[in-house]
C-alpha positions as CSV (number, residue, x, y, z in Angstrom):
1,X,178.5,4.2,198.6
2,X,176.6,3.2,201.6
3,X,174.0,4.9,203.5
4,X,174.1,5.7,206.2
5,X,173.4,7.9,209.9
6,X,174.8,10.9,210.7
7,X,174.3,11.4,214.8
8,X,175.8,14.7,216.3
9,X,175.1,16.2,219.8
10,X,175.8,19.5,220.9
11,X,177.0,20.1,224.5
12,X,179.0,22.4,227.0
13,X,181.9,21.0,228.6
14,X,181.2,21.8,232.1
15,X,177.3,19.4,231.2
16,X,178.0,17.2,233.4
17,X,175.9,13.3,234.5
18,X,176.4,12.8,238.0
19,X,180.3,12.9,238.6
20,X,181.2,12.5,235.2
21,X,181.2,14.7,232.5
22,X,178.0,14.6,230.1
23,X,180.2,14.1,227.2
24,X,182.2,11.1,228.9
25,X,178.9,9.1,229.8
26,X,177.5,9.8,225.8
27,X,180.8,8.5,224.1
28,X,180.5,4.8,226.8
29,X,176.9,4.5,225.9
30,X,177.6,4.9,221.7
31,X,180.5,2.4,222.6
32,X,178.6,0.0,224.4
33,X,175.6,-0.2,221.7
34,X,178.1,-1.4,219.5
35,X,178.5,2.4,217.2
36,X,180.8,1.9,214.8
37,X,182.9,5.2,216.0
38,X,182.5,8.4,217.7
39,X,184.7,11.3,217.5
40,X,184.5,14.5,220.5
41,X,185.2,18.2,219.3
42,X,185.7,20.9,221.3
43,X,185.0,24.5,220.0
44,X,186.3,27.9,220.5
45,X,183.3,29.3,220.6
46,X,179.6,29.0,220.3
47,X,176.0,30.6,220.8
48,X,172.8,29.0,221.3
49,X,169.9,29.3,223.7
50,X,171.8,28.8,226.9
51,X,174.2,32.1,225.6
52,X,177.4,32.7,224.5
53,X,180.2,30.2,225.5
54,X,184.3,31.5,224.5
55,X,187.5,31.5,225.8
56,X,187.9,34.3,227.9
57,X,191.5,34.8,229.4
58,X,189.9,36.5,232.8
59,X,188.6,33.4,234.0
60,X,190.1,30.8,235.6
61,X,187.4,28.2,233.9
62,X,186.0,27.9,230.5
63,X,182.7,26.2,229.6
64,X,183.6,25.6,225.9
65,X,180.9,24.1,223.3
66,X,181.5,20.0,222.8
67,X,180.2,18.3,219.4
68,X,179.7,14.4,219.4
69,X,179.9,12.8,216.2
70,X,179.0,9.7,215.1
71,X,178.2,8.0,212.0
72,X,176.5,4.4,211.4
73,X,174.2,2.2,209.7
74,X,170.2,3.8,210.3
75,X,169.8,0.8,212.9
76,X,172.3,1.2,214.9
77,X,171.5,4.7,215.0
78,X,167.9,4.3,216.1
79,X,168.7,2.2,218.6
80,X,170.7,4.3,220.6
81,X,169.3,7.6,220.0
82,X,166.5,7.6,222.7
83,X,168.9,6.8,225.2
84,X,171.1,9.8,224.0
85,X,168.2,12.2,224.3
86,X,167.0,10.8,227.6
87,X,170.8,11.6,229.4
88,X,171.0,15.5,226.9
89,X,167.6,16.6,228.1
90,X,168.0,20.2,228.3
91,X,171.5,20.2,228.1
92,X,171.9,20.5,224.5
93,X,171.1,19.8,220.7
94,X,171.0,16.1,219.5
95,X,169.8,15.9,216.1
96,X,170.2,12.9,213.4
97,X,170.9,13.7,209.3
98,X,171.4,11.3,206.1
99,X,174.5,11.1,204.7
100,X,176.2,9.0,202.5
101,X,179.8,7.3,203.4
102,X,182.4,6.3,200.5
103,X,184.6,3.7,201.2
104,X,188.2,2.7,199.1
């Protein structure tokens, strides 16, 4: 067992960082500090304080809820994270948990 970091970030789809979408710019910045592996999710739908975001067949675009995950040693973690919540701001949830990873 190691232990280890646990970073996930909540998003919308449509969160956007200049011309690129928010999620986009987040998963080249892990990459580039050197995180061992980052997986996006997107959701069907979600609540939170910016409302309710769903598929909804009568419009022509969806702003769907978007998870980050990411897990590594504490370190690594640290060393990214204020960067991560400098380019989320308002935009979402970024929050950091312990967890422990098992390994064959």
């Amino acid at each position: 067992m190691i232990k280890a970091k646990l970073l996930r970030i909540y998003l919308r789809e449509n969160d956007r960082h200049g011309d690129e979408p928010l999620y986009k710019y987040i998963i080249r910045i892990l990459k580039e500090n050197n995180i061992s592996g980052a997986t996006v999710f997107k959701g069907m739908c979600g609540y939170g304080v910016r409302g309710i975001s769903r598929v909804d067949i009568l419009r022509l675009s969806m702003n769907l809820p978007v998870v980050i995950e990411c897990v590594d040693k504490e370190e690594n973690i640290s060393k990214v994270l204020p960067k991560i919540i400098d380019v989320v701001g308002d935009n979402g949830l970024v929050y950091v948990m312990d967890v422990e990873v098992y390994k064959k």
